[in-house]
N, C-alpha and C positions, 0 to 999 in steps of 0.2 A: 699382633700384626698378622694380616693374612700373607699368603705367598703372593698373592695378586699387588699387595701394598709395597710389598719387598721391590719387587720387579717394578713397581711404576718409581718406585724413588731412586732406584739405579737408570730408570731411563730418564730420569728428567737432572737438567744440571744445575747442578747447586746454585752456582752464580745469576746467570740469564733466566732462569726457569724455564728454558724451553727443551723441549723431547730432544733426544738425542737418535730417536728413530722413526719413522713414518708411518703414515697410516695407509693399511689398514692394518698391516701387521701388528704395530705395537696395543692396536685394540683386541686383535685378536688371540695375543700372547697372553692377555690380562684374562680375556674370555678364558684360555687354558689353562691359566694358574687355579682360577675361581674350581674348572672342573678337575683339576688334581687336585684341590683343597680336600673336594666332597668326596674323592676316590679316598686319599689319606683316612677321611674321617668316617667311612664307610657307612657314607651315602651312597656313592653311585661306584659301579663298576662297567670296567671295558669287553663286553663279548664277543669273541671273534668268532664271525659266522662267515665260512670261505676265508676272504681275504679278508674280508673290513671289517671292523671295530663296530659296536654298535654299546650304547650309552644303557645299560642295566641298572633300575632303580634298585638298593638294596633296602634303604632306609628311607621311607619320604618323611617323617616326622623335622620340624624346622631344628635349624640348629642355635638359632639363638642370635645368629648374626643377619642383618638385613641384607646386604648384598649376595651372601651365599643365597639365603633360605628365596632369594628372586629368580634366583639362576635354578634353585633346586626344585620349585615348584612348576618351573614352565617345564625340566625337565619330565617329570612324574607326568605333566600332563600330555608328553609326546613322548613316551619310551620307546627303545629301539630305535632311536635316530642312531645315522652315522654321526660322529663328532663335528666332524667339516661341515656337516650339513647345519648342523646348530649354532655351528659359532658365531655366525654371522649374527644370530638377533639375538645370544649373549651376549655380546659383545656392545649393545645396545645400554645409552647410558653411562656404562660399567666404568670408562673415565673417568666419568665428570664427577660420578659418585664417591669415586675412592679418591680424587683431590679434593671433592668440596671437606669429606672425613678427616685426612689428613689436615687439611688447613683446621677444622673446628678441633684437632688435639692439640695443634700447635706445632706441627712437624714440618707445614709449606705455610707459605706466605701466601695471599690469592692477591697479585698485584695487577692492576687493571690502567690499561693506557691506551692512547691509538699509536696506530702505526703510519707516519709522513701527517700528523695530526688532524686525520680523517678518518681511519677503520680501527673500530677500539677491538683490542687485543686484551688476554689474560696471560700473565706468566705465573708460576709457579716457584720464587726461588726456595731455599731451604730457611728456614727459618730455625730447627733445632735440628743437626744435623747427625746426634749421638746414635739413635738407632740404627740409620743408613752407614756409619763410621763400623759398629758391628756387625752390619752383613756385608761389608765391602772386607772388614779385614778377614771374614771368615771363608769368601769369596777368593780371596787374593792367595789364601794360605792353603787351599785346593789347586789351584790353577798355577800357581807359582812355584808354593814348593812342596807341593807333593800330596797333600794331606787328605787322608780319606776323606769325601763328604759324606757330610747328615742326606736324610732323603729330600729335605726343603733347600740346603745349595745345591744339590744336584738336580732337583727340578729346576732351581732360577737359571742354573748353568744349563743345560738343557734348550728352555726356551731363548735365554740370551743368544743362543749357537745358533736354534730354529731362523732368529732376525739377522746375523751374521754383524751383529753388534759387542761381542765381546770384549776387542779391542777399543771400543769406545767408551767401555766402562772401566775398565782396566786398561788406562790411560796410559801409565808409567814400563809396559811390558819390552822390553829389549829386542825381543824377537816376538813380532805379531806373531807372525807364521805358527809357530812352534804354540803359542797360547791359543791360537784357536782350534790346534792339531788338539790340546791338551781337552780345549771343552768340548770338542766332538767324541775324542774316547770315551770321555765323561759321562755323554749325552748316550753313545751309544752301549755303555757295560752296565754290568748287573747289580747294578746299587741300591736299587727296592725290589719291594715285591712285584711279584706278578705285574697284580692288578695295576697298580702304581705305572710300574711300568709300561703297559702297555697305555694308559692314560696320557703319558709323557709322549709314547711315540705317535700317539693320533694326534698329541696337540702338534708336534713338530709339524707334522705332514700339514695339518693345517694351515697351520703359519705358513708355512714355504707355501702354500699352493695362492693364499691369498695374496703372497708377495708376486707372486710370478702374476698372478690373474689383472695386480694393480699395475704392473708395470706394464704386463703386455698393452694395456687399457690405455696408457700414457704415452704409449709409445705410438700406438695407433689417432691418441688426439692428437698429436704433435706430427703426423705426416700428412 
């Protein structure tokens, strides 16, 4: 499973199959997982030139997985992008891909209806739920009680924190407050490398900027 697949099965709910976060963010969190995948697997690295991050080919040969090697070749063919600046046509697709996947392993259901039985709808419920059961208790056992993470939950915990959805996914938490306190130290201490690192913190920046960009957007249709 990629990190990208990890993160989309904790955002979508078992029961309903619907997102438990918005767009565009939770596309753009998926775009971030895809480019810490290829950081981890050192294809691409983060250069910091002045202040901003900029996308460094290290590896362009495919990796073998189709969603990556889509992300990795637009990459190669635009190096030196800021992250922010790419994510956006990352991001493209990159959903629908890693549900229609999931559904052909048999991890989601693709359940199709309208909605007031006029706009047809898709939901996603879970249909084998055992993979998502071990990244939620590995998730739970970081954030809860204590446990160092690997560099793949502390990236999901990372972007989880980037959407300010953590509490949504770790549903049962006593104290919100104190769990999202917990995934932000998380998101923000020294849990990988470098490179790793700093990939996580341009995705954040991402995310958050795309949240803010959508809302302000919404907010201005809506006056």
């Amino acid at each position: 499973m990629l990190i990208a697949e990890d993160l989309l099965l904790l955002l979508y709910d078992d029961e309903t199959g619907k997102p438990v976060a918005g767009s565009p963010g939770l596309d753009y969190a998926l775009a971030g997982a895809v480019l810490i995948e290829l950081t981890l697997n050192r294809k691409l690295d983060i250069t910091i030139d002045g202040k901003a991050g900029r996308l460094q080919v290290l590896d362009g040969a495919p990796t073998g997985d189709p969603i990556l090697d889509e992300r990795l070749a637009y990459v190669v063919n635009k190096p030196g992008k800021k992250p922010k600046d790419q994510i956006g046509a990352l991001s493209k697709r990159l959903r629908n891909q890693l549900l229609a996947r999931l559904a052909e392993r048999g991890v989601l259901e693709e359940d199709q209806g309208r909605v007031l039985g006029l706009f047809p709808v898709t939901r996603w419920p879970a249909k084998d739920a055992r993979h998502e059961q071990d990244v939620r208790a590995r998730l739970e056992s970081v954030l809860k009680v204590g446990t160092a993470p690997d560099q793949r939950t502390a990236a999901l915990i990372a972007l989880l924190s980037a959407l300010n959805v953590v509490p949504k996914v770790v549903t049962d938490a006593v104290d919100k407050k104190a769990l999202k306190q917990r995934a932000k130290e998380i998101a923000d201490s020294d849990w990988a490398a470098d490179a790793v690192k700093k990939a996580v913190t341009e995705m954040q920046a991402a995310v958050t900027a795309a949240i803010v960009v959508a809302s302000t957007a919404g907010a201005s249709g809506s006056s």
